[in-house]
N, C-alpha and C positions, 0 to 999 in steps of 0.2 A: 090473855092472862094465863093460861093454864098452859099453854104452849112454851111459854116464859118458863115457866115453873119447868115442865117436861126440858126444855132445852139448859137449864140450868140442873137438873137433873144426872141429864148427859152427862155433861162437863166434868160433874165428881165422881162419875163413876171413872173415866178416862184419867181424871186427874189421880183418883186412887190408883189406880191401874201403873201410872208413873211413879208415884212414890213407893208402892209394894216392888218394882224393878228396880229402883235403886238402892233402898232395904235389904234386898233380896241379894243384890252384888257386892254390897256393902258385907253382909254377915260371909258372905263363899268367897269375899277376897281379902278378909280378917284373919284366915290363918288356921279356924277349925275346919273348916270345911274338907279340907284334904284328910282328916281324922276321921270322918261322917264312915258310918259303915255301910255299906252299900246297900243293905236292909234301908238304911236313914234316906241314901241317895235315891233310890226307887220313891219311899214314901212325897219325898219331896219333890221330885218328878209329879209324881200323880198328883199330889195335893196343887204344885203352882199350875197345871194343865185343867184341870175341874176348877179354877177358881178363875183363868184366864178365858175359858169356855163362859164359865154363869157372865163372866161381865162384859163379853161380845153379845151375849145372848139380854142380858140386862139394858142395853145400849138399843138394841134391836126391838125390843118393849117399849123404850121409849120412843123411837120411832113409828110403832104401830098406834102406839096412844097419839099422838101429834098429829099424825096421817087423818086420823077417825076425827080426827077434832075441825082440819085442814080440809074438808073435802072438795069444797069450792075451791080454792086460792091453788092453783098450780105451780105461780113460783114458789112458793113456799115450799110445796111439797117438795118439789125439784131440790128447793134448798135446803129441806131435812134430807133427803136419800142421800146428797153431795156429802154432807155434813154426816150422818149415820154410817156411809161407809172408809169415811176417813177415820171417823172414830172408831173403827172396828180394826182396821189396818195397824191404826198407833198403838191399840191396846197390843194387839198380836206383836208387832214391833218390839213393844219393852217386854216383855215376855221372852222374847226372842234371848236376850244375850242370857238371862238367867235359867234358860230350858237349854241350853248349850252347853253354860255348863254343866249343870249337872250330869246331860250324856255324857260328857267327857271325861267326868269323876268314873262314870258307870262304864266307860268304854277303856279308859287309862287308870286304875286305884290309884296307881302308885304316883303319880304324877303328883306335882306341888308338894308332899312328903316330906 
């Protein structure tokens, strides 16, 4: 039952993790973002890097709660680590194209201008 819960859990945090990536590319491929000062572009760096860390690390929580729950049942376990480090991969994944840009703002200003 709580394993359910925990495993459903996962899911929205990974699921937000995709929608905050495509939000995210959406507003830096609208047309201000090339405007962003690069005070803004650094904030933004750090801010989407510290929220894409808590929600690998969030993910990873919920695997240790499932584990503690799981202690007999090996496939299972087997099946949350498979499943925990996929989920951790995809997070870092969509993360990926919108931490690129940003370097890229911070590496090139002028670029898209």
């Amino acid at each position: 039952m709580w394993e359910e819960r925990i495993w459903s859990l996962a899911n929205g945090i990974t699921g937000f993790a995709l929608v905050q990536s495509l939000v995210a590319g959406y507003a830096f491929g609208k047309g201000d973002f090339p405007k962003m000062s690069t005070g803004g572009a650094i904030m933004s760096l750090v801010l989407l890097g510290v929220i894409t860390v808590a929600q690998i690390y969030a993910v990873h929580t919920c695997y240790r709660a499932a584990i503690s729950l799981l202690q007999t049942d090996r496939v299972a376990q087997d099946l949350w680590t498979r499943a925990t480090l996929g989920r951790q991969i995809a997070i870092g994944f969509f993360a990926l194209a919108p931490l690129l840009g940003i370097v890229g703002k911070l590496v090139n200003p002028e670029a898209g201008s």
